[in-house]
ROVO-41302 format. One line per field, with one value per residue (C-alpha): residue in three letters; z, y, x. Coordinates in steps of 0.1 Angstrom, whole numbers. Each point is the difference from the previous one (the first is absolute). Example, Ala and Ser with C-alpha at 12.3 -4.5 7.8 and 13.67 -1.06 7.14 Angstrom:
BEGIN
resn <- c(ALA  SER)
zz <- c(78  -7)
yy <- c(-45  34)
xx <- c(123  14)
end
This chain:
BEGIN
resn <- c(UNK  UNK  UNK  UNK  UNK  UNK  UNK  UNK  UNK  UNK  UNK  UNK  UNK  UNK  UNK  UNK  UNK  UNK  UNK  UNK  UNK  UNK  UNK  UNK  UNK  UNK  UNK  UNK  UNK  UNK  UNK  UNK  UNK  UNK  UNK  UNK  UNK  UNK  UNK  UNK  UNK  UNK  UNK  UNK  UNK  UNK  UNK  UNK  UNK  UNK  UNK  UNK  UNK  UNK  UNK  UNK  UNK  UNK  UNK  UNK  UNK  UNK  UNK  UNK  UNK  UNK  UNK  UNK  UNK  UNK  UNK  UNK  UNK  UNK  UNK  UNK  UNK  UNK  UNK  UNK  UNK  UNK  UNK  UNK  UNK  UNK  UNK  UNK  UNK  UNK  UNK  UNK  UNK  UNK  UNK  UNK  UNK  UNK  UNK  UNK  UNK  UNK  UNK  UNK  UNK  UNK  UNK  UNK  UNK  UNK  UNK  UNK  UNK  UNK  UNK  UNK  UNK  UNK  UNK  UNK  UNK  UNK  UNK  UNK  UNK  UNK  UNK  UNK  UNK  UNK  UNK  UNK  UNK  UNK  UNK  UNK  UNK  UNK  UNK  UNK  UNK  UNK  UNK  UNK  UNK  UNK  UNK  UNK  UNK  UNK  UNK  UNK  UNK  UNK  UNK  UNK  UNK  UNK  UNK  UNK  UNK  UNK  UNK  UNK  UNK  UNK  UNK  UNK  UNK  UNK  UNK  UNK  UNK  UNK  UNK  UNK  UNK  UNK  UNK  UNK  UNK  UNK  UNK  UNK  UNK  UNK  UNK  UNK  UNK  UNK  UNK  UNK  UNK  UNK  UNK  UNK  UNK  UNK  UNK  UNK  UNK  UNK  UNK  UNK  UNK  UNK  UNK  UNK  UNK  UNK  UNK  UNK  UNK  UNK  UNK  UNK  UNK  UNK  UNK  UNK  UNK  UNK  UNK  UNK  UNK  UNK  UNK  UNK  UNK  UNK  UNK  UNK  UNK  UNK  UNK  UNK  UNK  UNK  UNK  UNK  UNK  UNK  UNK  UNK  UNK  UNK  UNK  UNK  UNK  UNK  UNK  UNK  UNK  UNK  UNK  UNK  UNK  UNK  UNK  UNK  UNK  UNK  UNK  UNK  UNK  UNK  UNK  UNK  UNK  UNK  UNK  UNK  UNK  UNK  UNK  UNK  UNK  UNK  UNK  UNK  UNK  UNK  UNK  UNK  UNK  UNK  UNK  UNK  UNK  UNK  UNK  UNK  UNK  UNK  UNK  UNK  UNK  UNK  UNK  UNK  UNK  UNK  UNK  UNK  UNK  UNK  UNK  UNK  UNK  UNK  UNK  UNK  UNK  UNK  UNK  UNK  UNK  UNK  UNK  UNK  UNK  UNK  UNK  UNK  UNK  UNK  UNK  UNK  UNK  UNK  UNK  UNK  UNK  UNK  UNK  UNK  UNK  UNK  UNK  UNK  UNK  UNK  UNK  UNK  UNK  UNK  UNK  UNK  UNK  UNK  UNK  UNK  UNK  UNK  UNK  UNK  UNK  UNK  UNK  UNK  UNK  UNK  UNK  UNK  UNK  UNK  UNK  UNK  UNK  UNK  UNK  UNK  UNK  UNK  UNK  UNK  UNK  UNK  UNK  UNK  UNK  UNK  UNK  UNK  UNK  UNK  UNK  UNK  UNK  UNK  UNK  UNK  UNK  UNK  UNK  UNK  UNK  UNK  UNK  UNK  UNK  UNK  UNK  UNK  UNK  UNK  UNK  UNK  UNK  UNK  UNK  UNK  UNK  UNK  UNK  UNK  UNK  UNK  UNK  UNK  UNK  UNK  UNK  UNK  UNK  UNK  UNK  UNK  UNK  UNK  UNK  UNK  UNK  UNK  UNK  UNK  UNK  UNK  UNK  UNK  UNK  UNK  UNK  UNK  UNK  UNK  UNK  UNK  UNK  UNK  UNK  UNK  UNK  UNK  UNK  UNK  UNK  UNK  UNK  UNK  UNK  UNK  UNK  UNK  UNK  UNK  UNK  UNK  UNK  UNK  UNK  UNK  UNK  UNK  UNK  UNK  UNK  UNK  UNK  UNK  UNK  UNK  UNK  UNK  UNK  UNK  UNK  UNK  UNK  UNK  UNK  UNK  UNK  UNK  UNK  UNK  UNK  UNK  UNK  UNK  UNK  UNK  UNK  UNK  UNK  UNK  UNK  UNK  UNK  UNK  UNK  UNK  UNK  UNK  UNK  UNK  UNK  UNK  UNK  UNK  UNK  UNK  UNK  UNK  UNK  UNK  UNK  UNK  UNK  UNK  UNK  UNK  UNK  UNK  UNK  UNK  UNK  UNK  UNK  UNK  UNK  UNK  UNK  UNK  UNK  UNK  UNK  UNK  UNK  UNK  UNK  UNK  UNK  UNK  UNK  UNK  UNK  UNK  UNK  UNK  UNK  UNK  UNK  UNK  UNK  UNK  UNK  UNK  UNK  UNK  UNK  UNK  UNK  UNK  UNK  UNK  UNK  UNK  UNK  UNK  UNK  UNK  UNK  UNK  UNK  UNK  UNK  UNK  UNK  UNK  UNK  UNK  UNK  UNK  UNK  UNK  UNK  UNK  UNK  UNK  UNK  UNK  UNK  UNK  UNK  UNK  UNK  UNK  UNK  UNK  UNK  UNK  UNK  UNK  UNK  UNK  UNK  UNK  UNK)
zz <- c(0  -8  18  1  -35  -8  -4  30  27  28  23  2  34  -16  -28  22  22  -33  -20  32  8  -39  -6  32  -6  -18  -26  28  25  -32  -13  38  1  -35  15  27  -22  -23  29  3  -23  21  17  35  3  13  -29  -1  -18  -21  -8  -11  -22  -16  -5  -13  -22  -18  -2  -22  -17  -14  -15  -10  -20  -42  -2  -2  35  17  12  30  -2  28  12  38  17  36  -6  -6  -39  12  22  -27  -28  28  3  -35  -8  29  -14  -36  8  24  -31  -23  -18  -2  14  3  24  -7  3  -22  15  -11  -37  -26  -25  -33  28  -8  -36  12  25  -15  34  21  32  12  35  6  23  -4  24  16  -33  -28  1  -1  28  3  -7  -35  -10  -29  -12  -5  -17  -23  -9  -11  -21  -37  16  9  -22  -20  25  -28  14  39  12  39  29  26  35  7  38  8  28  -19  25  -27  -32  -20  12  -10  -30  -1  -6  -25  -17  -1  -15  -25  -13  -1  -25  -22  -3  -11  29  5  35  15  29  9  19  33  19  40  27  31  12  -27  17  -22  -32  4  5  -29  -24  11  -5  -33  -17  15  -16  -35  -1  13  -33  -25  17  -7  5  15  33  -5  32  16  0  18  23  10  23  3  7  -40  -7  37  -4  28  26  -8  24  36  6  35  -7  -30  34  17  -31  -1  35  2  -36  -12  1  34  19  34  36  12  37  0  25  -2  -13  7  -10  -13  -9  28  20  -23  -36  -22  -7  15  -8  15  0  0  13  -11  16  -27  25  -17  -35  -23  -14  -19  -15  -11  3  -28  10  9  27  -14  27  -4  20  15  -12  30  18  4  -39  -2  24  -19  -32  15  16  -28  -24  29  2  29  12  12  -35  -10  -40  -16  -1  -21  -19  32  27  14  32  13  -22  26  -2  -36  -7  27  -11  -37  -21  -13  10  -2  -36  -29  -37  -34  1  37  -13  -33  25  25  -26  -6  39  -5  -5  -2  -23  2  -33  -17  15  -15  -37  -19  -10  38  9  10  26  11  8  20  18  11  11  41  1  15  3  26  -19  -34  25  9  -31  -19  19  5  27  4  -25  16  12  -15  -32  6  12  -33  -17  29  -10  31  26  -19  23  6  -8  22  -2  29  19  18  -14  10  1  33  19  -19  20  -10  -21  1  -20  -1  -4  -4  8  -27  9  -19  -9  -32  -13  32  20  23  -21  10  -14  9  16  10  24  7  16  14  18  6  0  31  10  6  -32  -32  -35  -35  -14  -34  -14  -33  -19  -20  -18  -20  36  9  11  -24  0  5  40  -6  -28  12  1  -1  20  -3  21  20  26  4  -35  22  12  -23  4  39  -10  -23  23  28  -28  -9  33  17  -32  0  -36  0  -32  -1  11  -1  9  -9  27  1  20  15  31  17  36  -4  -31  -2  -7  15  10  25  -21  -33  25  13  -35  -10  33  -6  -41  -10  -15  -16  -11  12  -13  14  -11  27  -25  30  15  -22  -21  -32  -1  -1  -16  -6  -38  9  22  -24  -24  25  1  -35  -4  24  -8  -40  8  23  -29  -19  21  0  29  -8  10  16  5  22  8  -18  -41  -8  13  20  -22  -38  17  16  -40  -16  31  -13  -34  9  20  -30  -26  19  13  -29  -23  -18  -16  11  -25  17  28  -3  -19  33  23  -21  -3  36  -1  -22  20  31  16  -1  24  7  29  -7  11)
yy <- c(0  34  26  27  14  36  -7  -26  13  -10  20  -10  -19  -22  -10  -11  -20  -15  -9  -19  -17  -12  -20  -18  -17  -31  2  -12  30  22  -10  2  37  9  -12  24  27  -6  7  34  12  32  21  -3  -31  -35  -26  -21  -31  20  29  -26  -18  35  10  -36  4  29  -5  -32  20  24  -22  -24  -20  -5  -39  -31  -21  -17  -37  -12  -38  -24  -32  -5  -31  14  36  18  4  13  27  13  -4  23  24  5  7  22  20  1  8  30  16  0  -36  -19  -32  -38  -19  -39  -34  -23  -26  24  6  -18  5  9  32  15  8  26  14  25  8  -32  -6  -35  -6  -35  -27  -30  -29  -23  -19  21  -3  27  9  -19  33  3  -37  -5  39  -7  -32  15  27  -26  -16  2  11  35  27  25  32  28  27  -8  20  -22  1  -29  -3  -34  -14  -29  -16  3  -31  -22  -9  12  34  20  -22  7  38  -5  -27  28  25  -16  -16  34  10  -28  7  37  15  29  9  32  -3  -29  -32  4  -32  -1  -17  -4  32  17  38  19  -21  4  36  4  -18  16  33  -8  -11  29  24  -20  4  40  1  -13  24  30  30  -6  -13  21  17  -29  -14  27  -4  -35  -9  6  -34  -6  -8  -3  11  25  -15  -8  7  -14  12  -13  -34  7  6  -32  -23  10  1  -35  -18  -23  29  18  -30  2  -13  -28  -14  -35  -9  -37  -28  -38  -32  -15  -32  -31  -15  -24  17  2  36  29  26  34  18  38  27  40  31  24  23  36  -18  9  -28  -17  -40  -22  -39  -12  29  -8  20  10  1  13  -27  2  -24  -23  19  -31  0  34  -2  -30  17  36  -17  -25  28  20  29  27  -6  36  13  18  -3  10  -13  25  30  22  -19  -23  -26  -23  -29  -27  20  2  -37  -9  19  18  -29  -34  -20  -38  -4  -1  17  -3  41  -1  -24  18  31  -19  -14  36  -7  -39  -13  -37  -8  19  13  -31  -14  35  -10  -3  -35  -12  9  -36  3  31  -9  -31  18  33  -30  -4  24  36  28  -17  -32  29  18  -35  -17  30  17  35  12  34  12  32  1  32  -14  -36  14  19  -41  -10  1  18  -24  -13  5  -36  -12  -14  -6  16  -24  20  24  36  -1  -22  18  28  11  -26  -23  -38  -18  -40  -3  -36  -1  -8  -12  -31  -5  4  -2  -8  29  1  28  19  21  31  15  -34  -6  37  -6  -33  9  38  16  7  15  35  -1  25  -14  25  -13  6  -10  -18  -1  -28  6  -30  -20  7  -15  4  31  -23  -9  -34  -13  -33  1  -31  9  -21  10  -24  12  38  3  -1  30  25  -27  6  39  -10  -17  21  30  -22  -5  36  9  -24  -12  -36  -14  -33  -10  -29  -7  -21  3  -19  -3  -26  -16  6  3  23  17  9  35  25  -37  17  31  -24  -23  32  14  -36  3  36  -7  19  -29  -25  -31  -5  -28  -5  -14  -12  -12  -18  -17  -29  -25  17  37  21  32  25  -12  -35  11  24  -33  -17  23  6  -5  21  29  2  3  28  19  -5  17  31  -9  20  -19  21  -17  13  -16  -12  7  -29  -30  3  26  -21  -32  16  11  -32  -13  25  -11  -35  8  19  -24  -31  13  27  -33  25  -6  15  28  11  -4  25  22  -2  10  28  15  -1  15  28  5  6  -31  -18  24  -11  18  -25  8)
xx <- c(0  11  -25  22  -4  -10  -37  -8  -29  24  21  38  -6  -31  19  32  -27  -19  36  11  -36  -12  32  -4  -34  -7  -35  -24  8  0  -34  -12  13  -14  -32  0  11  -27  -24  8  -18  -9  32  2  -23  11  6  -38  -6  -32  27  28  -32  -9  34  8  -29  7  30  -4  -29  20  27  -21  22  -9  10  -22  -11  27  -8  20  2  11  2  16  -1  10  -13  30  -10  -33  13  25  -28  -26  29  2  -34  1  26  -8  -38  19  16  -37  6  -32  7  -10  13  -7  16  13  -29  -30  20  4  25  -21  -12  35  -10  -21  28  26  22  6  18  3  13  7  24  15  -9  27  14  -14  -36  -28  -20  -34  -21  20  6  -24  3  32  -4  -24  25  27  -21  -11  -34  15  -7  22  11  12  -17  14  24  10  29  2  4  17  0  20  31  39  3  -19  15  -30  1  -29  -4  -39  3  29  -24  -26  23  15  -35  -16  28  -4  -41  12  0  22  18  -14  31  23  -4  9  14  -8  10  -15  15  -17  -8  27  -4  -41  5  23  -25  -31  21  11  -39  -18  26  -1  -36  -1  25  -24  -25  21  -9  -33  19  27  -13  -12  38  13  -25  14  22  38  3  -1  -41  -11  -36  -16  -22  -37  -30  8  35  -3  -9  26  26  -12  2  36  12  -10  6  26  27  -9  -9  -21  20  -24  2  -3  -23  0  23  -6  12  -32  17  -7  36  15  -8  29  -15  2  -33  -3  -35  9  -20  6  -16  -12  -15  11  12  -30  7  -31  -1  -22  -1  27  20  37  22  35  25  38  19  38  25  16  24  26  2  4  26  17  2  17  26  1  3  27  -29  -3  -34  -3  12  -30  -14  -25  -37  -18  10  -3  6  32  -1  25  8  -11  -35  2  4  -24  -28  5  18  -9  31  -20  -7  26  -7  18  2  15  26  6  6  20  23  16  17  8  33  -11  -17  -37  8  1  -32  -20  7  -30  9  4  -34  -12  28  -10  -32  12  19  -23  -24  -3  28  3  23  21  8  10  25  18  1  9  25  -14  11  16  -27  -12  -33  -15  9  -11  -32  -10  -1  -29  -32  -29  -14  -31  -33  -12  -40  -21  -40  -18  -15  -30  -27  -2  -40  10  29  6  32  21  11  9  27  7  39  17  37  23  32  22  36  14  38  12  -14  -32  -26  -31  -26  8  -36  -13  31  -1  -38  9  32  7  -37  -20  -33  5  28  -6  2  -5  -37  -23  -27  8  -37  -7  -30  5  -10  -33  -34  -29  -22  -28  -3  -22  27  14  39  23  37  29  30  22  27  3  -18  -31  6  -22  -32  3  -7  -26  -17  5  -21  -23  -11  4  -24  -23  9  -20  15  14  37  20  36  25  32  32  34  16  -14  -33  15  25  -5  -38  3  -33  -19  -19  -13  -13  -15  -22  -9  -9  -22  -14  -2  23  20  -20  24  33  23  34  32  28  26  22  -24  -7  21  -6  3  -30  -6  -29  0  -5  -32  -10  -4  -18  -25  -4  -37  -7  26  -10  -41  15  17  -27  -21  21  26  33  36  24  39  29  31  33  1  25  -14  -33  -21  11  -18  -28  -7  7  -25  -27  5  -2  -35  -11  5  -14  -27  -15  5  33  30  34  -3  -34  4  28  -24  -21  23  13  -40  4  32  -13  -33  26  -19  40  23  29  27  31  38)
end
């Protein structure tokens, strides 16, 4: 900023405040202060949310931009898409674009030829596969069924985890298939990871300006209007609840007390499962049952101590964890850096500091042995086999990645206890290349956090998880171990509410003893009504092991005449081996009992899919 030129409204001291204060904020605090700003619309009154709306509105009256609709598209399979895609809209509807916010589930691709601006925001799931919400969308748009796109002009938003070897493959997919159907780019592709603030912001940025371009000069007045923060739009009606949305979100996380944390696993399990209760009193913080609660956890302090001495560190040298602010570099590796997971652009970075070899195992052509290597192995086992020590830390530090927030599916409904929040958290501890490994929240909650302890919370909306609109629609919930955890807050709103739909269960774990998880509250709603059916799955306790699938076949009469009276399936639990044979299981039901083949009984479940009566939350 440069505020001191010849024609600014401000005296010498206001512009040495303003130059110092601008630089220092990040885009939410800027949009938040716009917001306010925008609410003065009369001198000498107090910023209101109806003078930031009538500001806001005229504003994008008068530079109303001349340039066709935008559509926003999305798919998001753990809600992360669907906040960015709502931000979007937010913003582009804040500068005068007319806007349509929609998902790739609700769209077909033969829609696009009547689009001309697209912007597709969508992730990459685990080993390259599309979110649920965007599967056969983007099926259709590989296909010969998808139509010819010369009129589109498009940019894409691609989510994904560098720790996967199909890194953001879906987006990329997108991108390139828009091109070859004549699409032309309106802005670059922009890759994320899961730290993906900066890179979000930077794309966001980019498409709102492209599109002010086109609609030169008629927004010429509009632009200058935005923010400094390079297409920032000002705040919309509601600048307080603008505030409270982003003092507690994702990037300006709220403290939580935890007010309760038990071992609900019996003596004798081979598990260990922690039910986790937050205080939200003060938060703001609204969810929904699906929802999931992002939490920013700290890495073990015995391997953060291992790997500065490993790495001859001062652990009171202080470094940088933002681009204003410095801590010790104990703190810093504790709470700002992922240290537990390796990636082929942390090794590519960490090779320019190797002597031994690192260099080598980067080549293009050794990338099978770079991915059997960054498997089970963390930052620790890089600094010992690679000799990096005496590396300095500030520039060691610039190759880590951000601490990723960790998922979890809230476990109780706000409509019942409205001032907190309840989590289900297994334990994950094994050993792996000769060393003893942990999850790094999981062992955090199990061994180092106690009631009265503060951890940094959001609310992670997944709108792709929710109960039908309809209160008396039968539902069908599959979810063994801690994958049961969003059906104890559906049932928990269904019965504050009164909803009296049917519900029926089907829960898993190991043993009955020790590892029933919530026994005591499905017994009560199975006494009250609330629950309907409940079948149960104790793998352990038999000969033969024993899974949800195999009593979801057992049932199969029973649970096809349900979806065939309108029951809706909801999943949640592990992607790789649990939720794959729960959907074989359904196509097995399907088949046998609507007298199908394999081909439709696939067809079924994908009308389901597409009539969002198939939600799945998988991880």
């Amino acid at each position: 900023m440069r505020l001191r030129s010849t024609n600014s409204p401000f005296t010498s001291e206001q512009a040495d405040l303003l130059d110092k204060l601008l630089p220092s904020l990040d885009p939410h605090q800027m949009t938040w202060l716009a917001g306010d700003l925008a609410g003065l619309s009369d001198v000498g009154s107090p910023p209101t949310a109806a003078g930031a709306a009538r500001v806001a509105a005229g504003t994008a009256a008068a530079a109303a931009p001349a340039t066709p609709p935008v559509t926003v598209l999305y798919a998001s399979q753990t809600g992360n898409c669907a906040w960015l895609a709502q931000e979007t809209a937010r913003r582009l509807e804040a500068r005068g674009f007319a806007v349509t916010l929609t998902t790739m589930a609700a769209t077909k691709p033969r829609k696009l030829k009547d689009v001309s601006r697209l912007l597709v925001l969508v992730s990459t799931q685990g080993d390259g596969v599309p979110p649920d919400n965007g599967l056969l969308f983007y099926e259709d748009l590989l296909s010969k069924k998808a139509p010819a796109l010369e009129g589109l002009r498009y940019s894409v938003l691609a989510l994904g985890d560098v720790s996967y070897e199909d890194f953001c493959t879906i987006g990329r997919t997108v991108d390139r298939r828009l091109a070859e159907l004549g699409a032309q780019p309106l802005h670059p592709r922009v890759d994320c990871d899961l730290d993906f603030q900066e890179p979000s912001e930077g794309w966001m940025s980019g498409v709102i300006e492209a599109l002010a371009r086109e609609a030169q000069p008629a927004v010429s007045a509009g632009a200058q209007a935005g923010s400094a923060a390079g297409g920032v739009a000002v705040a919309t009606a509601g600048s307080a609840a603008s505030a409270a949305a982003v003092s507690n979100s994702r990037f300006h996380p709220f403290e939580s007390e935890i007010l309760e944390n038990i071992n609900l696993n019996g003596q004798g399990s081979g598990k260990e499962t922690h039910h986790i209760e937050l205080s939200l009193e003060g938060a703001g913080l609204a969810f929904e049952p699906g929802d999931s609660l992002g939490i920013y956890p700290q890495n073990d302090p015995h391997l953060v101590d291992l790997l500065i001495g490993e790495m001859g560190w001062r652990a009171e040298e202080p470094v940088p964890v933002s681009k204003t602010e410095e801590r010790p570099l104990r703190d810093a590796l504790a709470r700002h850096y992922e240290i537990t997971v390796l990636t082929r652009p942390l090794l590519q970075a960490a090779a320019t500091f190797s002597r031994d070899g690192l260099r080598e195992l980067v080549r293009p052509e050794k990338d099978p042995e770079l991915q059997a290597y960054v498997h089970g192995r963390d930052l620790l086992d890089l600094a010992r086999d690679f000799s990096l020590k005496g590396t300095p830390a500030r520039d060691f530090l610039r190759t880590l990645r951000r601490i990723p927030p960790r998922l979890y599916s809230i476990a109780s409904s706000r409509a019942a206890s409205p001032d907190e929040v309840d989590l289900v958290i297994v334990a994950v501890r094994y050993e792996s290349n000769g060393r003893k490994r942990s999850g790094v929240f999981s062992v955090q909650c199990a061994e180092r956090l106690e009631p009265g302890d503060r951890i940094p919370i959001y609310v992670n909306s997944n709108p792709a998880f929710r109960m039908p609109a309809d209160p008396d629609a039968p539902i069908i919930m599959i979810g063994p171990g801690t994958g049961v955890a969003p059906f104890r807050s559906f049932l928990q709103e269904r019965q504050e509410k009164g909803m009296t739909g049917e519900t029926w269960l089907f829960y898993g774990d190991r043993r009955f003893k020790t590892d029933f998880l919530y026994q005591v509250d499905w017994l009560q709603w199975l006494k009250s009504g609330a629950l309907t059916r409940m079948d149960v799955a104790f793998s352990r306790d038999g000969r033969e092991k024993l899974y949800v699938q195999h009593r979801m076949i057992e049932r199969s009469h029973d649970l096809f005449r349900w979806l065939e009276d309108g029951a809706s399936i909801y999943v949640c639990g592990d992607e790789k081996s649990m939720a794959p044979d729960v959907n074989a299981a359904l196509e097995r039901i399907i088949a046998a009992e609507g007298g199908m083949s394999g081909e439709k009984a696939t067809e079924y479940l994908a009308r389901l899919r597409e009539a969002n009566r198939y939600q799945r939350d998988v991880y």
